[in-house]
N, C-alpha and C positions, 0 to 999 in steps of 0.2 A: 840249579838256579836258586838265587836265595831269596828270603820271601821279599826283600826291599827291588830285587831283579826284575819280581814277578809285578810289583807293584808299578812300575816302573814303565814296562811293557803295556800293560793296562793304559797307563796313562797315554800312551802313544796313539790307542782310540779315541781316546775323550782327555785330552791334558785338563778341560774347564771341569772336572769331576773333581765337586770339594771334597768327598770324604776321601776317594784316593790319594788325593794331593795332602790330607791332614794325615791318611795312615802312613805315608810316606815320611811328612818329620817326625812321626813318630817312632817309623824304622830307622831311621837318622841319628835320634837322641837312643834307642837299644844296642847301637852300631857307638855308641860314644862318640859321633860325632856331632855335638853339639851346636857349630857353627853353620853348618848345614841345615840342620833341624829347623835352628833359630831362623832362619832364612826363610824356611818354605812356611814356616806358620805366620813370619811376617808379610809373607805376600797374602795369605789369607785374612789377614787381618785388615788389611789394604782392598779386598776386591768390593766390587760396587754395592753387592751385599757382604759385609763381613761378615767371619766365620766367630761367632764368639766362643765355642771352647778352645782356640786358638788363642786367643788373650791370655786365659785361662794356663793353660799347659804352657805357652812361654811365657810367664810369667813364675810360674813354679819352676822350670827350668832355670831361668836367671836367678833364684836366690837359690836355688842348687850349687850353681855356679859361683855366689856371691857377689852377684850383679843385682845390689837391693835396688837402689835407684832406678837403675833401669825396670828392675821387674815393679817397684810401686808406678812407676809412666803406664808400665803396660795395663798394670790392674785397672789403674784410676781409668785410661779410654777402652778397657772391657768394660769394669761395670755400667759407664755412660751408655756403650754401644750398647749391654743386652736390657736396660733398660728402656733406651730407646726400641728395640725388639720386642718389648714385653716378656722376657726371660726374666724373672724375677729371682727363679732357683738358680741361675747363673749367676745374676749379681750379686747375691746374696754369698755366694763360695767364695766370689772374687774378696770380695769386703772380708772377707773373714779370714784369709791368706792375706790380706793388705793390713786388717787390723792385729795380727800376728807378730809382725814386722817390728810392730813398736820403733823404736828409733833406730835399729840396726842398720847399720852403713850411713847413714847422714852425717854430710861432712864437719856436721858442728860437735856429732859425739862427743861427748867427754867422758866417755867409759859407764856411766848412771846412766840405767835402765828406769826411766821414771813410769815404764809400764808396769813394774814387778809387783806392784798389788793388786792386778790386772786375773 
């Protein structure tokens, strides 16, 4: 049985268990399967309490991917979320992976990196 099986099985006790449900896209995105991952961290990111190292981690997924756009939406509503949480060492990763970014993938690019003295 493989460890995302085992994870899996677990969940069948308790599906509402956020860290199983976060190790799991995590076994998702080790499995390269990306789109799956993406999926189970977005429901986490969606529950009545969000999960914010889920912001976090699909967020860095997507510009893995080259989904900047997307992953700046994600950062910008993690930071807000762990803010709202009082996670301040959270926000602060997020901002810092978001201010990395510089203008990579915006569709007004014009090839000028206006962060390169950054």
């Amino acid at each position: 049985m493989s460890r995302r099986e085992k994870i899996e099985a677990m969940l069948l006790d308790d599906p509402t268990d956020t860290f199983l449900r976060y190790s799991l896209a995590m076994e998702h995105r080790s499995e390269g399967n990306h789109e799956k991952s993406l999926e189970k961290l977005g429901e986490l990111t969606r529950d009545s309490e969000p999960y914010v190292p889920a912001f976090f981690m699909a967020g860095q997924q997507l510009v893995e991917l080259g989904r900047i756009n997307e992953a700046r939406t994600m950062l910008r509503d993690g930071i807000d979320e762990a803010r709202r949480q009082g996670n301040s060492h959270a926000a602060a990763e997020m901002s810092e992976l978001l201010a990395s970014l510089g203008s990579r993938g915006e569709s007004a690019d014009n090839g000028v990196d206006e962060d390169d003295d950054l």
